[in-house]
MITOR-308096 format. One record per residue: x, y, z of N, C-alpha, C in turn; residue in three letters. Coordinates in steps of 0.1 Angstrom, whole numbers, plus 2048, in hexadecimal, padded with zeros to 3 digits. Layout:
REM residues N
> X/Y/Z/X/Y/Z/X/Y/Z/ALA
...
END
This chain:
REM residues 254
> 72E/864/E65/72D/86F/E5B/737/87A/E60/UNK
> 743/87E/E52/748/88D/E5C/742/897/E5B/UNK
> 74C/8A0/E61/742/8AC/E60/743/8B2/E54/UNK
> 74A/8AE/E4B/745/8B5/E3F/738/8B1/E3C/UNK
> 738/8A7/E3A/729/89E/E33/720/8A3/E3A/UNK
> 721/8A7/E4B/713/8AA/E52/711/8B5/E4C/UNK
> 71B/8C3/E47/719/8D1/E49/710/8D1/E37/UNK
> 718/8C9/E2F/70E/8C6/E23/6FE/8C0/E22/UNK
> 6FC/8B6/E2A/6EE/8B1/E2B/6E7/8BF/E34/UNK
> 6ED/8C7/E40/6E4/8D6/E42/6E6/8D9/E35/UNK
> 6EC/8DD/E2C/6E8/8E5/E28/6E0/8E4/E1A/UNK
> 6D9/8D8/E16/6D3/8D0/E0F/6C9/8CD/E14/UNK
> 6C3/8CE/E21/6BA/8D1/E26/6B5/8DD/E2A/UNK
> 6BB/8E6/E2B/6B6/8F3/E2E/6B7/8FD/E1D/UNK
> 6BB/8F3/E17/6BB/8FD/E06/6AD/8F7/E00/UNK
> 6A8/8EB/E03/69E/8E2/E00/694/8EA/DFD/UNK
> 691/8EF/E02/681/8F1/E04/684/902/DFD/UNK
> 687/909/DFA/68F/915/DF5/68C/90C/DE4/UNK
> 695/904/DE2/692/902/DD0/684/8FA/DCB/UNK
> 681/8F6/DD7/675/8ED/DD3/66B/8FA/DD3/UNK
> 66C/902/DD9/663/90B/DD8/666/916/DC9/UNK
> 674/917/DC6/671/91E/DBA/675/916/DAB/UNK
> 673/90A/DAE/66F/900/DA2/65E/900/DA6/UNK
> 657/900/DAE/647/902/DAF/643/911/DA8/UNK
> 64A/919/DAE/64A/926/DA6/64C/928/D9A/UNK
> 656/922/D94/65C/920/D83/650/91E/D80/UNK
> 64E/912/D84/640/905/D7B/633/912/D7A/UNK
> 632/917/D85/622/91D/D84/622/928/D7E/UNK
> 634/92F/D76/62E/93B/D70/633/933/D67/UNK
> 63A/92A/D61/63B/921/D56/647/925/D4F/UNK
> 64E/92D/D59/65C/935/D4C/665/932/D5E/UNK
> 675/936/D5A/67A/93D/D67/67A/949/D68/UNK
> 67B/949/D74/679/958/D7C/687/95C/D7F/UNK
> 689/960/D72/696/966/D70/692/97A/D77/UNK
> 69C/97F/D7D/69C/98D/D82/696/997/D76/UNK
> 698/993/D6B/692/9A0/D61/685/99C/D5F/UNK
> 680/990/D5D/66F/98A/D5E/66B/991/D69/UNK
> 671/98D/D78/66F/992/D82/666/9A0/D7F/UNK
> 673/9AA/D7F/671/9BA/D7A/666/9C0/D70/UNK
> 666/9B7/D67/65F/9B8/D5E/64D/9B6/D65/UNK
> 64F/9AE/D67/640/9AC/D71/63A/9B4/D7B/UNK
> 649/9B8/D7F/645/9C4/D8A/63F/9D1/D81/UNK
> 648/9D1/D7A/643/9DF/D70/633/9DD/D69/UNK
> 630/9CF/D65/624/9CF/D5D/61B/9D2/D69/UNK
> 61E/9D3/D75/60F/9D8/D7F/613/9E4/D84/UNK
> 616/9ED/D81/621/9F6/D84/61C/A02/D7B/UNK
> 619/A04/D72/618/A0E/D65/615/A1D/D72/UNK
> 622/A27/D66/61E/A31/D6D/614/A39/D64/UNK
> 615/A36/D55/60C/A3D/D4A/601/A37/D44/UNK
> 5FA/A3B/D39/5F4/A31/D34/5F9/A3A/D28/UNK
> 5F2/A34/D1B/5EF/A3F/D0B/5E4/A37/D07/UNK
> 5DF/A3B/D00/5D5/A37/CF6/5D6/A3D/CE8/UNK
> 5D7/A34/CE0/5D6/A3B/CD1/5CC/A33/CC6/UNK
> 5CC/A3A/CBD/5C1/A39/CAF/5CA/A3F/CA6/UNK
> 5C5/A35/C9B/5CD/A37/C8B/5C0/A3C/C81/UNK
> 5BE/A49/C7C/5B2/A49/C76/5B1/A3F/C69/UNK
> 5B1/A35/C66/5AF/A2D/C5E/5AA/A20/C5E/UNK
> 5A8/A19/C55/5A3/A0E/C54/5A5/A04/C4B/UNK
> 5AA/9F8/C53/5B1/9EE/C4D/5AE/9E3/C55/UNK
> 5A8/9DB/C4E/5AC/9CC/C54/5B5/9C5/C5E/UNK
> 5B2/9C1/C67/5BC/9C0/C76/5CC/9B8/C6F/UNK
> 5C6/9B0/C68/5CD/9A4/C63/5D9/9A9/C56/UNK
> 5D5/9B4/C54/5DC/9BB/C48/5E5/9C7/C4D/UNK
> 5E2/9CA/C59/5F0/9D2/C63/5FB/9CD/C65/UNK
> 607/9CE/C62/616/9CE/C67/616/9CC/C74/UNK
> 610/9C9/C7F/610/9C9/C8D/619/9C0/C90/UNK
> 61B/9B6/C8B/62E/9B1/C92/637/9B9/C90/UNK
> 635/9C3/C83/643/9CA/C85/640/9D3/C8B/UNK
> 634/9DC/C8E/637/9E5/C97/637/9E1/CA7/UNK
> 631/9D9/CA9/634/9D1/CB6/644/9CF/CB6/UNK
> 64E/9CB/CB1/65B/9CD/CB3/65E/9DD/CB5/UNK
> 65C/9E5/CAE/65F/9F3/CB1/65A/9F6/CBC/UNK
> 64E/9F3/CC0/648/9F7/CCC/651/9F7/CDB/UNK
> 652/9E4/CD9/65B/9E2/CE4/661/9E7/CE9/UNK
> 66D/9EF/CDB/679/9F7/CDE/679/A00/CE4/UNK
> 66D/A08/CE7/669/A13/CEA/66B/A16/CFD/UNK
> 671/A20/CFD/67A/A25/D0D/66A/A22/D15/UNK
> 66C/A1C/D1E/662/A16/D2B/654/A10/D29/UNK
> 654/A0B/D19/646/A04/D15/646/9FA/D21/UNK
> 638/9EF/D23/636/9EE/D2E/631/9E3/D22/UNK
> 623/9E2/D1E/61D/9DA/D17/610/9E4/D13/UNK
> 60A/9DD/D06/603/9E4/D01/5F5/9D8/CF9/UNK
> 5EE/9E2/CF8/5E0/9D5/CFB/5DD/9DC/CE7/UNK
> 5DC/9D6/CDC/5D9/9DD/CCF/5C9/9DC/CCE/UNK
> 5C4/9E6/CC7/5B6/9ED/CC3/5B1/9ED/CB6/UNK
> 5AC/9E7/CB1/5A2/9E1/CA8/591/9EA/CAB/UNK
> 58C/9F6/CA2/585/9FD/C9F/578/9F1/C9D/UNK
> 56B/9F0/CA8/55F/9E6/CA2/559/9F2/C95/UNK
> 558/9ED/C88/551/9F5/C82/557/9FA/C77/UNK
> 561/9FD/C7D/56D/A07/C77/575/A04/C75/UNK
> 581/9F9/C79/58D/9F5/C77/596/9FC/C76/UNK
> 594/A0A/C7E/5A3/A10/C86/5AD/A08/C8C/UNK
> 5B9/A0A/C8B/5C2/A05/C94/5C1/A10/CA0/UNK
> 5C8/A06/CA9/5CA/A11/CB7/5CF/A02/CC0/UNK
> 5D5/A06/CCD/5DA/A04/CD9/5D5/A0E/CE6/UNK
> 5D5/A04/CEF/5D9/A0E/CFD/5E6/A05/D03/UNK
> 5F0/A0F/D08/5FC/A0A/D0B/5FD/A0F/D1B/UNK
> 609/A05/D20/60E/A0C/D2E/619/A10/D32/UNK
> 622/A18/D36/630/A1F/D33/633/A1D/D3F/UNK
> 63B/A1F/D42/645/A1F/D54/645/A2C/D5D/UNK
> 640/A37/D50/645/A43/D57/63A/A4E/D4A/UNK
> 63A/A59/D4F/630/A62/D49/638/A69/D3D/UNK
> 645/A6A/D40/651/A6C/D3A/64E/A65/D2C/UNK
> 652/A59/D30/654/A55/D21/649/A52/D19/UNK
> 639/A51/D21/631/A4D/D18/62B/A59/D11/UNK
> 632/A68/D15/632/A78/D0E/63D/A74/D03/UNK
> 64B/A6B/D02/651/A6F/CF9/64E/A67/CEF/UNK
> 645/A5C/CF4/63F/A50/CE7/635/A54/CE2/UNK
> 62C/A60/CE3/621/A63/CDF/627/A73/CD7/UNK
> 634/A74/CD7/63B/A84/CD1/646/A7F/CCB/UNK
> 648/A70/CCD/655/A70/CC4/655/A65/CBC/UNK
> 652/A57/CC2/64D/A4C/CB8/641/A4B/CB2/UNK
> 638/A4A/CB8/62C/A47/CB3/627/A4F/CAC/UNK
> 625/A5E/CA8/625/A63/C9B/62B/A5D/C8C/UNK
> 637/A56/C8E/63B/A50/C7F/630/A44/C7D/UNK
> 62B/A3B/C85/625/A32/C81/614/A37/C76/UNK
> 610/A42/C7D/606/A44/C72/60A/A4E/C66/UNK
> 616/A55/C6A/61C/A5A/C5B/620/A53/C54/UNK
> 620/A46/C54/625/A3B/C4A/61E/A3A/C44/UNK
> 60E/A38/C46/5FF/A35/C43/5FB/A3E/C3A/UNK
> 5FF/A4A/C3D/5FA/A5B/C35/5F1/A59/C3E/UNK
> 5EB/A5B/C4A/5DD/A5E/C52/5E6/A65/C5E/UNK
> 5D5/A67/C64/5D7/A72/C71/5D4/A6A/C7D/UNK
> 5D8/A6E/C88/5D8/A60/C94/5D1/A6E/CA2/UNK
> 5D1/A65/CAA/5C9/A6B/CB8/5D3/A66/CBF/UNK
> 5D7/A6B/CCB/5E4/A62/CD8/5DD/A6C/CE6/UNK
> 5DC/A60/CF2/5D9/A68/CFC/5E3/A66/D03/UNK
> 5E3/A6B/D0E/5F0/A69/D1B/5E8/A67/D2B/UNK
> 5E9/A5D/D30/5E1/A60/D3C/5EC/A5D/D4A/UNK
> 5E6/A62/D50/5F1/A5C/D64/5E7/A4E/D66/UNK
> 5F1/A47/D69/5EE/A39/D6E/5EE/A3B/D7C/UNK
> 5F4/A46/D86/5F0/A44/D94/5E5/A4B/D99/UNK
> 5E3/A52/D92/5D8/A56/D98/5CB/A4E/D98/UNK
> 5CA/A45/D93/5BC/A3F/D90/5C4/A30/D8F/UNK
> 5CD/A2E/D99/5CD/A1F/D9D/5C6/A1C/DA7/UNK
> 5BF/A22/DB1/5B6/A1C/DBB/5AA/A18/DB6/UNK
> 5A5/A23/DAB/598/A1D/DA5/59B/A16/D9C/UNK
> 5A4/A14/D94/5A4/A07/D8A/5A7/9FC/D91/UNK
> 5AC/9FD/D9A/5AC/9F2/DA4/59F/9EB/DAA/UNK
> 597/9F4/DAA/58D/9F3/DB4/57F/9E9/DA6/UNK
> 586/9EB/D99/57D/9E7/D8E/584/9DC/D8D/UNK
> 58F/9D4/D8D/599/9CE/D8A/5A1/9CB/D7F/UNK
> 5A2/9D8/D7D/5A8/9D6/D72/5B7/9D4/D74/UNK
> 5BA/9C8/D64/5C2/9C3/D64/5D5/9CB/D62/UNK
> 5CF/9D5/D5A/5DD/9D8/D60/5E2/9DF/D6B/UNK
> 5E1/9DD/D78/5E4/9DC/D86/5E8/9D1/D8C/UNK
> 5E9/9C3/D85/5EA/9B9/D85/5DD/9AF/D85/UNK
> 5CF/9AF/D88/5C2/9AC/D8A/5C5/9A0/D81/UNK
> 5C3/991/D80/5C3/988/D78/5B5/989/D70/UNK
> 5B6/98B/D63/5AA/988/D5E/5A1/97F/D5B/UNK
> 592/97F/D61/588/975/D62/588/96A/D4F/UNK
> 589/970/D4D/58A/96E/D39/58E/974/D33/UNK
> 58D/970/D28/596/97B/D1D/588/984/D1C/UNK
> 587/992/D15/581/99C/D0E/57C/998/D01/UNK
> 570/99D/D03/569/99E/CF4/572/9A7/CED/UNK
> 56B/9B6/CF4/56D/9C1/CEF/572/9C9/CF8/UNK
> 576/9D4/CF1/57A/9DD/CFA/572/9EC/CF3/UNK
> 56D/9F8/D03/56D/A04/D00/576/A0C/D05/UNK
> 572/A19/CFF/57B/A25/D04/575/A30/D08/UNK
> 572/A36/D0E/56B/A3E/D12/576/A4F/D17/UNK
> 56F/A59/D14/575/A67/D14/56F/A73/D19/UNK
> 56D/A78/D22/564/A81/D26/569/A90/D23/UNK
> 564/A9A/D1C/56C/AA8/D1A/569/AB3/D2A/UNK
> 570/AAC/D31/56D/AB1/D3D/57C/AB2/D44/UNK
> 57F/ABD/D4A/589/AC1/D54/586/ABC/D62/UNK
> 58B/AAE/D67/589/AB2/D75/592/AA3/D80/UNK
> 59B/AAC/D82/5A6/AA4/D8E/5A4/A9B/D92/UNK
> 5AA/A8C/D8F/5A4/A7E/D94/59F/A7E/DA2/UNK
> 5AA/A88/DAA/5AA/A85/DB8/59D/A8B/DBE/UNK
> 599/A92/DB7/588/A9B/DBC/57B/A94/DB4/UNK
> 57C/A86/DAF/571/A7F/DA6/570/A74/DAC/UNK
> 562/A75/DAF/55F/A6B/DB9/55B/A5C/DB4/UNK
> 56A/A54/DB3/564/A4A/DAC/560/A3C/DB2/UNK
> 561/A3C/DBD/55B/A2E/DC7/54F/A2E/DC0/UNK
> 544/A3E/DBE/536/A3F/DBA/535/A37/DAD/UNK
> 537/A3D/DA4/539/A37/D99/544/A2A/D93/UNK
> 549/A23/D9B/54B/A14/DA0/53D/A0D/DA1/UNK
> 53B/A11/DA9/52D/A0A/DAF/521/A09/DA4/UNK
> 51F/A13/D9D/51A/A13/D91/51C/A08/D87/UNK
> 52D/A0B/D82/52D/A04/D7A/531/9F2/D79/UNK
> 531/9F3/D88/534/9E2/D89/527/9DC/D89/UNK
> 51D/9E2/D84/50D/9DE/D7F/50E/9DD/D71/UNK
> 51A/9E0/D69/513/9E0/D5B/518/9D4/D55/UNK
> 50D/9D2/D4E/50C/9C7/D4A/51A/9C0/D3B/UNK
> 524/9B1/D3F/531/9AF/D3B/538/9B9/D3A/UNK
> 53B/9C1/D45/546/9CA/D49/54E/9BD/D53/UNK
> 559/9BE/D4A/564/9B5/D52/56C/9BD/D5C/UNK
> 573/9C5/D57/57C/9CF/D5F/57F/9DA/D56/UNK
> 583/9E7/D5E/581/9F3/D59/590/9FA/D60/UNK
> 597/A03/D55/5A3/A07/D59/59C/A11/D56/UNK
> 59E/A1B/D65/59D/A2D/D60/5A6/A34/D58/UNK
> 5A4/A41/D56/5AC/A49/D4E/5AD/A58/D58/UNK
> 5B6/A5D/D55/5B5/A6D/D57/5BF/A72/D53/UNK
> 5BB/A7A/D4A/5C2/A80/D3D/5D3/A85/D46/UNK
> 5DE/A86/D40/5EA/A8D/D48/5E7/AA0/D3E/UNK
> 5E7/AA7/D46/5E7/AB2/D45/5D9/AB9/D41/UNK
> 5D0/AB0/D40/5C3/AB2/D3A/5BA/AB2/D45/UNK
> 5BC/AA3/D4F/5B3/AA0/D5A/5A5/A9E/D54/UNK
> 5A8/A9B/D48/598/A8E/D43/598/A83/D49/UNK
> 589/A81/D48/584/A76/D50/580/A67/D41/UNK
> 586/A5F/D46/582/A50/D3B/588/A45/D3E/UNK
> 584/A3F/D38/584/A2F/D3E/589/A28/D30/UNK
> 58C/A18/D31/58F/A0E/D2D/588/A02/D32/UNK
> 57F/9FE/D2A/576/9F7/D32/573/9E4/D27/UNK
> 57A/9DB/D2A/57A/9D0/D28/56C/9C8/D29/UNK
> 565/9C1/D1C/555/9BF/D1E/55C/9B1/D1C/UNK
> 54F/9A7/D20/54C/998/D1C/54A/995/D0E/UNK
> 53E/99E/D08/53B/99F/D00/53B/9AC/CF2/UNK
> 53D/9A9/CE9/53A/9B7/CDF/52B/9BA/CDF/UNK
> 523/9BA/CE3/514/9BA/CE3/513/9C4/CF2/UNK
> 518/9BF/CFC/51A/9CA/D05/522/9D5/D08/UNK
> 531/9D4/D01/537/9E2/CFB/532/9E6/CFA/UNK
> 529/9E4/CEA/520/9EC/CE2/512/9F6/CE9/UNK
> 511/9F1/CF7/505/9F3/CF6/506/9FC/D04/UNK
> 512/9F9/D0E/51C/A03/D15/51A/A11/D0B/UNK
> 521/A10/CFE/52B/A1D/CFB/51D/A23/CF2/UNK
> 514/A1F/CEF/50A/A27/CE5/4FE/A2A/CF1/UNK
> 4FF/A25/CF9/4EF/A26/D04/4F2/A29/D0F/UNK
> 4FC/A22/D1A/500/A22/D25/508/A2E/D2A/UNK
> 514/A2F/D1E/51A/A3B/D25/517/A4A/D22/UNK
> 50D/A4C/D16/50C/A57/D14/503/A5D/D1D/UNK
> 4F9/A54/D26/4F3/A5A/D2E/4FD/A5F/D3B/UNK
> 508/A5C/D3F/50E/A5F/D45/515/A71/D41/UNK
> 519/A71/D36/51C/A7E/D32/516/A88/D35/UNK
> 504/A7F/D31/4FC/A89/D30/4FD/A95/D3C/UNK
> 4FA/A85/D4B/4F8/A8E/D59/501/A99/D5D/UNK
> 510/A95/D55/51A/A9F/D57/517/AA8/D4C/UNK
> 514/AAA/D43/510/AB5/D3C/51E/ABB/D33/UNK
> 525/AA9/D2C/52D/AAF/D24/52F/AA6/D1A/UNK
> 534/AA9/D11/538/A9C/D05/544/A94/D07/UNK
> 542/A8B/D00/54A/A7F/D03/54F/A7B/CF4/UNK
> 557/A6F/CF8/55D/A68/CED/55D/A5A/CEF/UNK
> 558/A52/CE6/559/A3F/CEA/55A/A3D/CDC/UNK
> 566/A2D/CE0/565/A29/CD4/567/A18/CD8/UNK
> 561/A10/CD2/55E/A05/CD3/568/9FA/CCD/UNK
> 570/9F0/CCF/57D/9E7/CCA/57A/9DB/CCA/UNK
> 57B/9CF/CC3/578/9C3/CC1/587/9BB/CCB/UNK
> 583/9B7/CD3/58D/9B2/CD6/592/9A4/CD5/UNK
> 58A/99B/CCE/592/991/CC6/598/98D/CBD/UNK
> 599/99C/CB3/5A2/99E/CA8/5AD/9A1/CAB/UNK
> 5B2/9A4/CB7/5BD/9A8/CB7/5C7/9A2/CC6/UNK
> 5C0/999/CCB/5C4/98D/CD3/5D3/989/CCF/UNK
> 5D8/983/CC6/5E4/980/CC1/5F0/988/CC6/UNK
> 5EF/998/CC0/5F5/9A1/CBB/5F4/9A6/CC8/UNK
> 5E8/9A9/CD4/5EB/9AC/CDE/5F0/9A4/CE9/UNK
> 5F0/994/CE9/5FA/992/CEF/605/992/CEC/UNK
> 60E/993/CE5/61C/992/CDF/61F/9A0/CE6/UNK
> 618/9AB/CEE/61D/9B3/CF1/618/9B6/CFC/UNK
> 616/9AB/D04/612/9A6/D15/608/9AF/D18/UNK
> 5FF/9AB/D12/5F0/9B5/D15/5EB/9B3/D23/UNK
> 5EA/9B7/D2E/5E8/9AB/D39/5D8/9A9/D3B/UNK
> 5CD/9AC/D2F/5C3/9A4/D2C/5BD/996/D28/UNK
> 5CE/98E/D27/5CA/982/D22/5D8/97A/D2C/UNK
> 5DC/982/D39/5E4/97D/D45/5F4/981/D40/UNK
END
């Protein structure tokens, strides 16, 4: 053998185990792991914002434009992925989304997403919350967008809103963790705290619509109560809108 041939078999042994490992890799996320997938993944556990919005209206899930606004969405400076909102009862539209930065999910809630319900003629609701401050305890729920793989898909989804001022960093939420990892098909719960408001609310992913329901009309209002303030919940069907929220990498359904 010369030494060319030897310096080629090292190095066909020592590259070996390097591709076999990311053809193993390929296979188990099922795409390649090309550097922008990469990034992209990084960002979907990553969110520095969150928003949440409502369309005062009502329409049939199936009778929304949601592919085309799902292309406009996309376009939108540091969207992240966005999970769509289907009204139980009501058939509001709505989303809760995730942004890269606080920045932009202020200029999507002041610059784009106002034309979407002026198209409609209706009036809309948009919140803005910090995603870092309340990543240890959404973490601690496991919620999925921090990366947490989801046990199953969602029934339903709540929302919850407290009219209360008060700094994530001074709300003790290990206590109220502990609470709520008793309630009954609570999958996982992403907190909330308002950006410039410092409300307290949650995102809270059920098994079932039967226990949403019974979370947002029984369970949490006694919670308000002890605090001694009003609240806001609103209840979402979450397999009406399964489709439309994955096509915009909800990370409820992985």
């Amino acid at each position: 053998m010369t030494e060319d041939d030897e310096n080629a078999a090292f190095r066909e042994r020592t590259l070996m185990p390097r591709r076999r490992f990311l053809a193993t890799s390929a296979a188990l996320a099922g795409t390649i792991l090309t550097p922008a997938l990469l990034k992209a993944k990084e960002n979907s556990m990553s969110p520095k914002a969150f928003v949440y919005t409502e369309v005062a209206i009502s329409v049939p899930f199936d009778q929304a434009p949601w592919k085309k606004i799902n292309e406009d969405i996309k376009k939108q400076p540091g969207f992240l992925n966005k999970t769509w909102l289907q009204g139980h009862a009501t058939q509001s539209l709505g989303g809760i989304y995730a942004f890269d930065s606080l920045e932009n999910a202020t200029k999507f809630v002041t610059g784009y997403f106002p034309s979407e319900p002026r198209s409609f003629g209706v009036a809309h609701n948009t919140r803005v919350f910090d995603a870092e401050v309340v990543r240890a305890a959404s973490e601690d729920m496991g919620s999925v967008h921090y990366g947490a793989a989801p046990a199953q898909k969602p029934a339903a989804f709540v929302y919850t809103e407290l009219q209360i001022s008060k700094p994530f960093e001074g709300f003790s939420w290990q206590a109220r963790n502990a609470e709520l990892k008793a309630v009954p098909g609570l999958q996982n719960k992403l907190w909330l705290s308002g950006h410039g408001t410092h409300s307290l609310g949650g995102f809270d992913a059920f098994a079932s619509l039967d226990e949403a329901i019974d979370y947002a009309i029984n369970a949490f209002p006694e919670t308000a109560a002890k605090l001694g303030t009003a609240f806001y919940t609103r209840i979402f069907d979450a397999s009406i809108t399964e489709e439309a929220s994955r096509a915009m990498n909800s990370p409820f359904y992985g």
